[in-house]
C-alpha positions in Angstrom: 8.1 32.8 -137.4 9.6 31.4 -140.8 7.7 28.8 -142.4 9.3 26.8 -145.4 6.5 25.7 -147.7 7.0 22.7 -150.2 5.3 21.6 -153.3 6.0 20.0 -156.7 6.1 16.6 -155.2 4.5 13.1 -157.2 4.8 10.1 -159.1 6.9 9.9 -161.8 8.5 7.6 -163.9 12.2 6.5 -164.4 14.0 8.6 -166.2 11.2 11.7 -166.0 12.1 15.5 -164.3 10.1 16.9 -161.7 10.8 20.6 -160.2 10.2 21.0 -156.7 9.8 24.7 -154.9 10.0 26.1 -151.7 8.8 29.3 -150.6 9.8 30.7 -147.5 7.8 33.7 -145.2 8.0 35.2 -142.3 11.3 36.7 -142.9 13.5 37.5 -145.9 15.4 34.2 -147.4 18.0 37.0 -148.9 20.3 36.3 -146.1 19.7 32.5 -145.8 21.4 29.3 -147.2 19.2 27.5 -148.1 19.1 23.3 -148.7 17.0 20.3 -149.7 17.8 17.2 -147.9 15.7 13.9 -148.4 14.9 10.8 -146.3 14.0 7.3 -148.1 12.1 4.6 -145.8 14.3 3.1 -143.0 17.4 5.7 -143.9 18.6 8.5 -142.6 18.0 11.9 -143.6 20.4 12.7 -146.1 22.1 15.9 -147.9 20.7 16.7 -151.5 21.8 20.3 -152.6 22.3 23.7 -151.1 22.4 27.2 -152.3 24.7 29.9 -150.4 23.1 33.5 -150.0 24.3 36.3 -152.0 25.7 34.7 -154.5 28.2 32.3 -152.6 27.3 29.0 -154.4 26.3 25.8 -154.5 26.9 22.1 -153.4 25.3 18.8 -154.5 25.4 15.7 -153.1 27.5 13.3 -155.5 24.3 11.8 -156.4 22.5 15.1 -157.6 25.4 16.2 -159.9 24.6 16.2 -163.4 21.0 15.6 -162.7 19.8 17.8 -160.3 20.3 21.6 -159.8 18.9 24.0 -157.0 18.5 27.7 -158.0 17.0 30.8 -155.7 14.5 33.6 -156.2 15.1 35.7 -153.5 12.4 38.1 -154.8 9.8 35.4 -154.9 11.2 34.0 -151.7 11.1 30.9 -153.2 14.3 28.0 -154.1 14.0 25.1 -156.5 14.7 22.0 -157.4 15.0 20.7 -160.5 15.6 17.2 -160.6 15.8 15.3 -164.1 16.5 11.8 -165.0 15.2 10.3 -161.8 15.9 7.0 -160.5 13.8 5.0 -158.1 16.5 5.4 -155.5 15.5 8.8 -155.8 12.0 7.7 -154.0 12.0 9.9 -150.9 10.0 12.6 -148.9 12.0 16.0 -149.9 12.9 18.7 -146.9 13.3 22.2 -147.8 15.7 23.9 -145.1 16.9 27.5 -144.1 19.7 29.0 -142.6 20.8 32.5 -141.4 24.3 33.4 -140.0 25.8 30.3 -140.2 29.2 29.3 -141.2 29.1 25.4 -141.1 29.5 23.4 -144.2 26.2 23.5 -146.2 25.4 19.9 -146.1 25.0 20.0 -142.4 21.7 19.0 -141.7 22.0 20.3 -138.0 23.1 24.0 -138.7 19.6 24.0 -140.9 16.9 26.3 -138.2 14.1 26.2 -140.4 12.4 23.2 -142.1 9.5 22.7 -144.8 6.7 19.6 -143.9 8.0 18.0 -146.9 6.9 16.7 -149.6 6.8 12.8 -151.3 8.6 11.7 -154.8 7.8 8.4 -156.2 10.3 7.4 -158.9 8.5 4.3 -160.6 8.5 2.1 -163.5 
């Protein structure tokens, strides 16, 4: 069973960095893309980054270039999330996600198998 464990979550102001983590058991994230996604009150759950396995890349959502960046210890079985110069539109409950053998476009929420329990950033003046 693959559990996706997120922390790093909290209250922060405008313009501050927070790094979220996820670490993964239950079976070895070397093979697995893995993502973050988000969901905001009342919206949808949407795309935030995703790292490719062995070495294959990464995307970000328009929103997270220049200001976020996702990065993978397969060793530790953990991915991050560094996210700087945070807006209160960034104000969400963050999703960690896993993949394994698929070829779909990495911001596809539904090709992600494995999910985290999330965890809540507050972006506030």
């Amino acid at each position: 069973q693959v559990q996706l464990v997120e922390s790093g979550g909290g209250l922060v102001q405008i313009g501050g960095s927070l790094r979220l983590s996820c670490v993964v058991s239950g079976r070895t994230m070397r093979y697995a893309d893995m993502g973050w996604f988000r969901q905001a009150p009342g919206k949808e759950r949407e795309f935030v980054a995703a790292i490719a396995w062995g070495g294959g890349g990464t995307l970000e959502a328009d929103f997270a270039q220049d200001r976020f960046i996702i990065s993978r210890d397969d060793a530790k079985q953990t991915i991050y999330l560094q996210m700087n110069s945070l807006k209160p539109e960034d104000t969400a409950v963050y999703y960690c996600a896993a993949r394994f053998g698929r070829l779909n476009p990495l911001d596809q929420d539904a090709s992600y198998g494995f999910w985290g329990q999330g965890t809540q950033i507050t972006v506030s003046s």
